[in-house]
N, C-alpha and C positions, 0 to 999 in steps of 0.2 A: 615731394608728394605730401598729400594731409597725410596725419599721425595715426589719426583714428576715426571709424566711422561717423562718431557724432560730429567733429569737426568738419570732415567732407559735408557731411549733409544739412551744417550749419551754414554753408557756403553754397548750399543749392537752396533756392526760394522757390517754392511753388503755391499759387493758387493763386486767388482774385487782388490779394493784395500787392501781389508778387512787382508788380511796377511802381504802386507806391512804395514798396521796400526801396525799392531801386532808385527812385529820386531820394531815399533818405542817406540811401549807401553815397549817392554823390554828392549833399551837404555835408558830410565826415571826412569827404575824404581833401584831397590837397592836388588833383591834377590840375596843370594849367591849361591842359589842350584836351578834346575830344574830337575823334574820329570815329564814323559810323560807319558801318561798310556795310550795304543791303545791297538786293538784286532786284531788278525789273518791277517783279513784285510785289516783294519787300516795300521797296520806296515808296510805290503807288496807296496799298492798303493796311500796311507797318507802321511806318515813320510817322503817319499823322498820329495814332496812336498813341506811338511812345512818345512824342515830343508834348503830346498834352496831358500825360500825365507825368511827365520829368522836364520841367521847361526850362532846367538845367542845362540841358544838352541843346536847347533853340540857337545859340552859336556855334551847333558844333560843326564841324570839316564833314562832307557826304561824301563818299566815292561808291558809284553804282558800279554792279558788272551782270555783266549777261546772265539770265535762267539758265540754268543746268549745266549737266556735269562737265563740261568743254570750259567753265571757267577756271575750274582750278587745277590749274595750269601754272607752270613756272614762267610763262610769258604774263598773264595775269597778276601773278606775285608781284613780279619784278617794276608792273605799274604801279602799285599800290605800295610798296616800297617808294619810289621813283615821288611818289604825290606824297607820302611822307616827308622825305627828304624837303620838296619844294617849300612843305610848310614849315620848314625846320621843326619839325616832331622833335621831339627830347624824352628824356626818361620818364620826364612827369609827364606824357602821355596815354589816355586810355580808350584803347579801340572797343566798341563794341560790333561785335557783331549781331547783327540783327535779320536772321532768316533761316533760312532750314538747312540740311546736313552741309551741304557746299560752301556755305557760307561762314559756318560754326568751324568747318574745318582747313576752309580756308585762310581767314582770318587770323585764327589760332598761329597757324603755322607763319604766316607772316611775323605778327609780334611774339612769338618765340626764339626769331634771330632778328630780326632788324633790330641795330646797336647791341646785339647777343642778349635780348629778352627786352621788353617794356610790357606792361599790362592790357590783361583785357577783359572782360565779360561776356557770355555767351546771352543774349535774348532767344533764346529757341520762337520760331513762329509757326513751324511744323512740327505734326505727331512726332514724324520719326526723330524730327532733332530734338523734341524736350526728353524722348524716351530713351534717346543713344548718342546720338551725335555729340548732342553740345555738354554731356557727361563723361569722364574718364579720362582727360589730360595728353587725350591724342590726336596730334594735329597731321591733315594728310595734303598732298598732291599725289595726282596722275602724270604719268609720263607715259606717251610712245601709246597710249592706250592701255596700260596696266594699270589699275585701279591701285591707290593706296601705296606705293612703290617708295615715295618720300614723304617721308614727314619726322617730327620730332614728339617726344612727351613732354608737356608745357602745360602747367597749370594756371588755370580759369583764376583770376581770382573772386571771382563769382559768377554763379548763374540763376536768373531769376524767368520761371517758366509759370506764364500767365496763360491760362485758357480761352481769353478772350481773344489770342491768334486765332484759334481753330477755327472761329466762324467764317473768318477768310479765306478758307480752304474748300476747293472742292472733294466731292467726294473720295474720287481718285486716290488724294494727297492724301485723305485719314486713313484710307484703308492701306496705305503705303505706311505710314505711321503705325499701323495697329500690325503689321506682321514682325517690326521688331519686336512687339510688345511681349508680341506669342512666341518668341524666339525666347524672349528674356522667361517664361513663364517656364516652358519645356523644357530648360537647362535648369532651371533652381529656384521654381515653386510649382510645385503642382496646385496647389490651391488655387491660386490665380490664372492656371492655366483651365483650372472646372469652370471658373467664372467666364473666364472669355469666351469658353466651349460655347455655356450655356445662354451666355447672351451678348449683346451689341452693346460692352459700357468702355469704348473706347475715350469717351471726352469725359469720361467720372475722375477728376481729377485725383480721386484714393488711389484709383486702377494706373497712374501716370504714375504716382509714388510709387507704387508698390513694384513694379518696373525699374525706374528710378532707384532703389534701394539694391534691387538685384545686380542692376551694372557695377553702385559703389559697392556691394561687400565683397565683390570676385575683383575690382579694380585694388584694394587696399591688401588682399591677401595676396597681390602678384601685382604691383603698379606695372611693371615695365615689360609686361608680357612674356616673362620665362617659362609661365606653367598654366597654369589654373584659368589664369585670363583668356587662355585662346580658347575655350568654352563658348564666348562670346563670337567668335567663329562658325560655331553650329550653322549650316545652312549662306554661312559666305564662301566658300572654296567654288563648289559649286557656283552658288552665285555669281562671285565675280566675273565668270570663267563666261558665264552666262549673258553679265552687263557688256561687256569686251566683242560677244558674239553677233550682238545687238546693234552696240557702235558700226561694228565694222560695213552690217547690214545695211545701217540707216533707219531701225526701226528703233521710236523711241520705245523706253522702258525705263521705272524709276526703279530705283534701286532695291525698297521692299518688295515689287514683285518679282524682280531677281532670285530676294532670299528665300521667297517663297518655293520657288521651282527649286532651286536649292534644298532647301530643306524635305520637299517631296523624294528628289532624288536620291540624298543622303541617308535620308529615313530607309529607303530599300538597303542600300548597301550596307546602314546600320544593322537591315534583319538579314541580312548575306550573311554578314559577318558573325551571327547569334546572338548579339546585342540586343537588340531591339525585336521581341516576342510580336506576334502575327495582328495581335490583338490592339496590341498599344498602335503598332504599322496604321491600322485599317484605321483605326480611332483618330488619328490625328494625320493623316493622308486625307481621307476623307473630308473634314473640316475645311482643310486647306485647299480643297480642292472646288468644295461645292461654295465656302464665302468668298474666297478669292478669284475664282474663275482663271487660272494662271494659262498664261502665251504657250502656246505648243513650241514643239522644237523639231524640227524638219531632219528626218534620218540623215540626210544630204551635210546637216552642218553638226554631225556627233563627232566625229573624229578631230573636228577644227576647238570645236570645245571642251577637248579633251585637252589638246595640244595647248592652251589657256593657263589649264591646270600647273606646269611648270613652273608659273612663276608666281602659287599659290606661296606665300612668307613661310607657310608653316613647314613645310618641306624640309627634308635632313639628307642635301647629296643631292641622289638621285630618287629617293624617296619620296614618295607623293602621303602624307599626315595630315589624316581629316579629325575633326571635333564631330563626334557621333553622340547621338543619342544611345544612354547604357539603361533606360528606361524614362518613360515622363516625369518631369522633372530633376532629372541627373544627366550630365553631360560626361563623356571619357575621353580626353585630349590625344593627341599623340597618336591615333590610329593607323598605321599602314594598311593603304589600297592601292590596288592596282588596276591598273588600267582596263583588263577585265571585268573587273567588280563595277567599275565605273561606267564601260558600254551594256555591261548587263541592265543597271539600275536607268540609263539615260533609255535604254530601249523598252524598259518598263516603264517608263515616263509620256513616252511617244505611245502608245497603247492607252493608257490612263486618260490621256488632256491630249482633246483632239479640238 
């Protein structure tokens, strides 16, 4: 893992020049091979992009995989492994990925064991992957429907996050973007949590930094998730529990508005628990509630959502341990809830967002 903050953040590029960084980081360097790995989308409104302004990568290997979250997948891996191999990849190879969280996370996790590590770079082309994903040296896959179940910690050896993706993006995709932001804001700045209250400056590349800084200074004081880091949890237990319920349904749902309903819910059983005061509850329920417009949850599928819960990571035993809000801007790891607390707050939920 980096040493030290400055170092991490010397190794994350952000802004307008962020891709000519990137064509200059690949005249220095010495790989023989490049491999791109984008999705559907990627390819189509990405790739022209980065290849004209890094014409470095114009010979590089493409491997496309499908939109969304069904690609990463250990059948998916084991392809893009599998076209590895075909092109005889070697160590001096460097993957980039190039797309938003499933792709940052897929990628990663691939060249993290293929021949037990080669390099890669994250291009974030999504809100949420410049602001979380393709930051913090955590590479995941799904199995069986359980979000996140496998992966490793594997460092980037760069990321260079350019705002000229976003225009690529429908609205949808920013506002999916901008609720990690406000996750990062409510755990460990409240300043920038006033800002985002107060206004819509989600593509203000300051506001991407400032985000950006909050994931690396809790990533360096806990790289490997023993403590502090599952802060960064706030509003996923819930969620994921949520993405899983979704899947099952058939009804799509991106991942920030998972964490959204997540964090609504969690925010109550944060003020169950007397955490989280009535005032801060209403102030930041409310927000989340009137910009985001968040999916209802049908009484019929609480208990199925519950049962999700289980194979939440943070869990100790038989214990179910949520990352709660201890006020805006501070987050308290390690909390025991129970499954009460938790049909209390999802039935609070179901009343709230109809």
């Amino acid at each position: 893992m980096a040493k030290n903050h400055q170092t991490l953040l010397k190794n994350i590029h952000i802004g307008q020049k962020a891709l000519f960084t990137f064509n200059t980081f690949l005249k220095k360097t010495n790989y023989k091979q490049y491999f791109i790995l984008c999705d559907q989308n990627t390819l189509k409104h990405c790739l022209p992009l980065l290849l004209a302004n890094c014409p470095t990568l114009k010979k590089a290997d493409i491997f496309e995989i499908e939109s969304g979250e069904s690609s990463k997948s250990l059948e998916v891996a084991t392809q893009i492994w599998q076209c590895l191999i075909d092109q005889n990849a070697g160590k001096d190879t460097l993957i980039i990925n190039l797309g938003g969280g499933v792709v940052c996370d897929l990628g990663a996790f691939c060249a993290s064991v293929y021949k037990r590590g080669i390099d890669f770079v994250n291009v974030p082309t999504s809100l949420l992957a410049m602001a979380d994903a393709s930051v913090g040296s955590k590479t995941a896959l799904d199995l069986n429907g359980i979000k996140n179940i496998i992966g490793t910690f594997y460092d980037a050896k760069a990321v260079f996050i350019d705002p000229i993706f976003l225009f690529t993006l429908p609205n949808r995709e920013i506002k999916n973007g901008l609720a990690e932001m406000v996750k990062m804001a409510l755990i460990g700045n409240k300043a920038l949590w006033q800002t985002l209250n107060n206004a819509n400056t989600s593509l203000d590349e300051k506001i991407i930094q400032q985000a950006v800084q909050i994931k690396s200074k809790i990533v360096l004081k806990d790289p490997f998730d023993k403590g502090i880091r599952q802060a960064l949890n706030y509003g996923h237990s819930i969620g994921h529990a949520i993405e899983a319920l979704y899947s099952d349904n058939k009804f799509p749902i991106l991942h920030g508005e998972a964490v959204v309903m997540g964090m609504i819910i969690e925010n109550h059983i944060a003020h169950q628990k007397k955490l989280l005061n009535k005032t801060s509850l209403l102030e930041v329920n409310n927000y989340l509630i009137q910009n985001f417009k968040p999916k209802p949850i049908a009484l019929s599928d609480i208990e199925k959502c519950i049962a999700y819960l289980q194979h939440d990571k943070k869990n100790k035993g038989n214990k179910l341990k949520f990352s709660l809000l201890n006020k805006i801007g501070q987050c308290k790891i390690q909390v025991e809830v129970n499954a009460s607390q938790i049909k209390k707050a999802l039935l609070y939920y179901t009343k709230e967002v109809k």
